[in-house]
C-alpha positions, 0 to 999 in steps of 0.5 A, a space after each residue: 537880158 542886160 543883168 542889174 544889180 544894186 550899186 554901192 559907191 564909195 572912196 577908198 581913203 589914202 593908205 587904206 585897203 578893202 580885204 575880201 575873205 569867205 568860207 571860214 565854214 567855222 562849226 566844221 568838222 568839230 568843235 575842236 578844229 573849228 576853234 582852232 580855225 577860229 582863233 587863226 582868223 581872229 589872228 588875221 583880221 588883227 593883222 589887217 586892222 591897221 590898214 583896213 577900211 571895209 572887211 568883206 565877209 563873202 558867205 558861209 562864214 559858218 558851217 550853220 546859223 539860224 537866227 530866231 527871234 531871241 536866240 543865235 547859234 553858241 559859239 564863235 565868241 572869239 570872232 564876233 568880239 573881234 568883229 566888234 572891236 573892228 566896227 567900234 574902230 570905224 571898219 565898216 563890215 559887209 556880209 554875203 550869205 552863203 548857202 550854209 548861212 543863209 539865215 541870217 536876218 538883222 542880228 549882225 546889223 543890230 551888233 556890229 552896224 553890219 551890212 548883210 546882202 543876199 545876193 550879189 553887189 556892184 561897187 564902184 570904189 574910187 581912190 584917193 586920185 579918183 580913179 574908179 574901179 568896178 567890183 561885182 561881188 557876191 558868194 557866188 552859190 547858184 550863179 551860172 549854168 548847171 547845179 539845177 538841184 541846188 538852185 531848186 533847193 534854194 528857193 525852198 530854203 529862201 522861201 518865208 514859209 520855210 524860215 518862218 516853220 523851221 522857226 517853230 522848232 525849238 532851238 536845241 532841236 533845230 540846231 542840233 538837225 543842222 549841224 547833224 546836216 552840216 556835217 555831210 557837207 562837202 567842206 567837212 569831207 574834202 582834204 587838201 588838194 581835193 578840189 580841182 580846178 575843172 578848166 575853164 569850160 566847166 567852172 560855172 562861176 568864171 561861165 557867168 562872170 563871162 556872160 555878165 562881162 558882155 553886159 555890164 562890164 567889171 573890173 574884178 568878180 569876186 566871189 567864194 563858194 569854190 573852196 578853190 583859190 583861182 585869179 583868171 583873166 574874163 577879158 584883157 581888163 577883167 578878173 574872176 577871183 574866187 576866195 578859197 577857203 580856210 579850212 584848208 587854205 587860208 587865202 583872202 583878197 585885198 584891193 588896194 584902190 588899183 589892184 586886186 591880189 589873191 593871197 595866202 595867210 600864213 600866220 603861226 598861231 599864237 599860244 
């Protein structure tokens, strides 16, 4: 079956650039090391403000959110201001959940003119000469084969019953469950270097940018969820770029209106 996803056009303005990031896990694996963390991201998205016209914020952005009717998550106060400035200054700002975030609702919409998408978006972006290029971007959580279990899980933990119970308790209670769950997860136990890449038989993700490419060809696949920084050719025309992560790695994208890099920030962290 020929796969459809929602389409967005728009034209990247001379001496702009889009930039892609994800799995900032921001609560993980303490309070400590996540401000840390935090502050260096605030860091980057100040680096890149100069030049920056749309802010992809690709899923798991935190370890944990859940949004109530009235009440947010504390915490993250550095990003979030920082987010505002961006979107005050006219950057647009789109996010991807995760399946660590997956329960956000209008909050970000509402604060920051935020474009929140739950699953994955075809952009057609033009440059100032008016060529265009394809970008199907997503976090990329319960695409491609295998991962049965979680794809199950998933749908309990998307479905309206579930939200709308684990609404009923009270937030300290709620809260304090998630982030006790959050903690055994797999981006607050693995270290440098851990994460492998797996060959390309077994790396789901670029499995299912293959499959889509037969279909409805794109120009670049971006997507997180890896915690692995990988750029790999799906077809002479065509590249799967995963993100990465920055807890360890501290990788995003930019796309400049031709040409999409995968790169490191190495900024040193300011007193």
């Amino acid at each position: 079956m020929r796969p459809t996803f929602p389409t967005e056009t728009f034209t990247l303005q001379a001496g702009k650039r889009i930039y892609f990031s994800s799995d900032f896990h921001l609560g993980a694996p303490n309070p400590e090391a996540s401000r840390r963390r935090e502050r260096v991201i605030v860091q980057w998205l100040e680096s890149i403000r100069h030049d920056a016209q749309v802010i992809f914020l690709v899923g798991d952005i935190f370890d944990f959110w859940f949004e109530y009717k009235h009440t947010v998550p504390k915490g993250f106060i550095r990003l979030l201001g920082k987010l505002a400035e961006l979107a005050d200054e006219g950057i647009d700002l789109i996010f991807f959940t995760g399946n660590h975030d997956m329960w956000m609702s209008d909050y970000f919409t509402h604060e920051l003119g935020a474009t929140i998408n739950r699953h994955p978006v075809r952009y057609l972006v033009k440059n100032e000469k008016g060529k265009e290029k394809s970008l199907l971007v997503g976090h990329g959580d319960g695409l491609g084969p295998g991962d049965h279990v979680y794809k199950g899980l998933k749908k309990v933990f998307e479905n309206s019953l579930a939200r709308w119970t684990f609404r009923q308790l009270h937030p300290d209670l709620g809260i304090r469950i998630a982030t006790t769950w959050s903690k055994r997860s797999r981006i607050s136990n693995t270290k440098k270097g851990e994460e492998e890449f797996k060959g390309e038989n077994q790396e789901w993700l670029y499995l299912y940018c293959q499959e889509v490419q037969k279909h409805l060809p794109h120009d670049y696949y971006i997507f997180g969820h890896r915690h692995l920084p990988l750029n790999l050719k799906v077809s002479a025309t065509s590249s799967y770029v995963n993100l990465g992560e920055w807890i360890n790695q501290q990788t995003y994208a930019v796309f400049d209106g031709d040409t999409l890099q995968l790169l490191t920030y190495d900024g040193v962290l300011s007193t």
